[in-house]
C-alpha positions as CSV (number, residue, x, y, z in Angstrom):
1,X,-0.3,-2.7,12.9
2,X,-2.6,-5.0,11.2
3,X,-3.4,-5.0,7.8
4,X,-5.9,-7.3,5.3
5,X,-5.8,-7.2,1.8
6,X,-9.4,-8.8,0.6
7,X,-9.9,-10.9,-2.0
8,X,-10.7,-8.5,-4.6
9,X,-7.9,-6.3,-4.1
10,X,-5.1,-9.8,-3.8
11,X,-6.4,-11.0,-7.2
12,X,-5.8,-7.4,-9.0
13,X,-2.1,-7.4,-7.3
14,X,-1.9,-10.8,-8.5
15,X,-2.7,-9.7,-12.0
16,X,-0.9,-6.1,-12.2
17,X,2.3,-8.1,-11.3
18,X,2.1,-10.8,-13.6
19,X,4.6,-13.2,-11.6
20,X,6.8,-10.8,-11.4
21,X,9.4,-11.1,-8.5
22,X,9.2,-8.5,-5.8
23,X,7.8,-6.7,-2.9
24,X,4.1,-5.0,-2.0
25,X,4.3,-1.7,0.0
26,X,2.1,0.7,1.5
27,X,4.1,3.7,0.3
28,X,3.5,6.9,2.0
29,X,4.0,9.1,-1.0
30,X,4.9,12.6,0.3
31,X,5.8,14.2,-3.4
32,X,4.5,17.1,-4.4
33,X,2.3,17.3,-1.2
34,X,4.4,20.3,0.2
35,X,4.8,19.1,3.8
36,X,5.3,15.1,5.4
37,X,2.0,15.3,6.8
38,X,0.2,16.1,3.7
39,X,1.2,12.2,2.1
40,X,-0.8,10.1,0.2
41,X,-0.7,6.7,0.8
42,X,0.0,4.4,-2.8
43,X,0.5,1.1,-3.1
44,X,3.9,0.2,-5.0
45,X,5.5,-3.4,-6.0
46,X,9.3,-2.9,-6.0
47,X,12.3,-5.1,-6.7
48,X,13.8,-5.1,-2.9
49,X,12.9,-3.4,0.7
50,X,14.6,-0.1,1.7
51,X,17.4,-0.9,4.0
52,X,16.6,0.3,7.4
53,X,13.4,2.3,6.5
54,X,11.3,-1.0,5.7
55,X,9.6,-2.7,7.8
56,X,7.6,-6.3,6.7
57,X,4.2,-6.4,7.9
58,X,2.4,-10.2,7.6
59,X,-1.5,-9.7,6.4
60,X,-3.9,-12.2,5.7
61,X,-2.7,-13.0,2.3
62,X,0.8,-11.1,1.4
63,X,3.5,-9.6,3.6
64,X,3.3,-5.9,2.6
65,X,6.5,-3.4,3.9
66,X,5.7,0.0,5.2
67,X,7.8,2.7,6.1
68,X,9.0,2.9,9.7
69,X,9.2,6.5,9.9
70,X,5.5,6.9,8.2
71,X,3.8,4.5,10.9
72,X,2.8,7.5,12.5
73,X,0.3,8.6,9.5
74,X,-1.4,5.6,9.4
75,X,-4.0,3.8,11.4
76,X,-3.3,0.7,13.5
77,X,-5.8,-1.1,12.0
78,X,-6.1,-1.2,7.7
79,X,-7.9,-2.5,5.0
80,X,-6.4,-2.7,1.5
81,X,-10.1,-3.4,-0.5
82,X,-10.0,-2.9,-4.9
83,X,-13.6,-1.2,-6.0
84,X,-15.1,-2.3,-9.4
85,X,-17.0,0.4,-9.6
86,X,-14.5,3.1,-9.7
87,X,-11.8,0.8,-11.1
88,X,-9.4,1.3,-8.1
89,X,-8.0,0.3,-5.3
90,X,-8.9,1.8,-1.8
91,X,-6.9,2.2,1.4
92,X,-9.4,1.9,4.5
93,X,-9.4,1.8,8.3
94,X,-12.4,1.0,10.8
95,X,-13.1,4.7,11.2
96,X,-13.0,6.2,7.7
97,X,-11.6,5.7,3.7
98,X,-8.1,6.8,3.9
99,X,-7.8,6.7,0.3
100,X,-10.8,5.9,-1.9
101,X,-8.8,5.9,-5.2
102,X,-5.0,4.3,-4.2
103,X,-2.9,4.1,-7.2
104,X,-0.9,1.3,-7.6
105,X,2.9,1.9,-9.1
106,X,4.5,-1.0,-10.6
107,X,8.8,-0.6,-10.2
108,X,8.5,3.2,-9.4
109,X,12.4,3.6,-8.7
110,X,13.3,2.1,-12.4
């Protein structure tokens, strides 16, 4: 899997964060969706990678985990992009907008 984050999308991470120590991952988010293949995909910053479900994936700026077991949902090849005009981030692939307004959770599991 390969995965860039652009320039515009690394400086708003960089600034939702705030220095703050952690992890970036490409959540699947299944909740609420009624069935695994109805997911969303979100971007979340936690404290510390899921034993055995996480896997680290190196991008052009910032490692970023993903679940294992979701690989299958997602394209091979992604593109985490931030648009100013809608004032969110978006999750793309070379084929189609996966997500065109990605939320991004700081510390969901707190």
């Amino acid at each position: 899997m390969k995965i860039e984050i652009t320039n515009e999308a690394m400086q708003k991470i960089i600034d939702k964060i705030d220095h703050q120590e952690g992890y970036l991952k490409l959540k699947y988010d299944t909740e609420g969706c009624g069935c695994v293949v109805s997911g969303i995909p979100t971007l979340w910053y936690v404290k510390k990678p899921d034993e055995g479900e996480d896997i680290e994936i190196e991008t052009n700026s910032y490692p970023i985990l993903v679940e294992k077991s979701k690989t299958v949902f997602l394209d091979e090849e992604l593109k985490i992009d931030f648009s100013t005009a809608s004032n969110t981030f978006q999750l793309k692939s070379p084929g189609q907008i996966i997500n065109g307004r990605m939320n991004f959770v700081l510390f969901p599991n707190e």
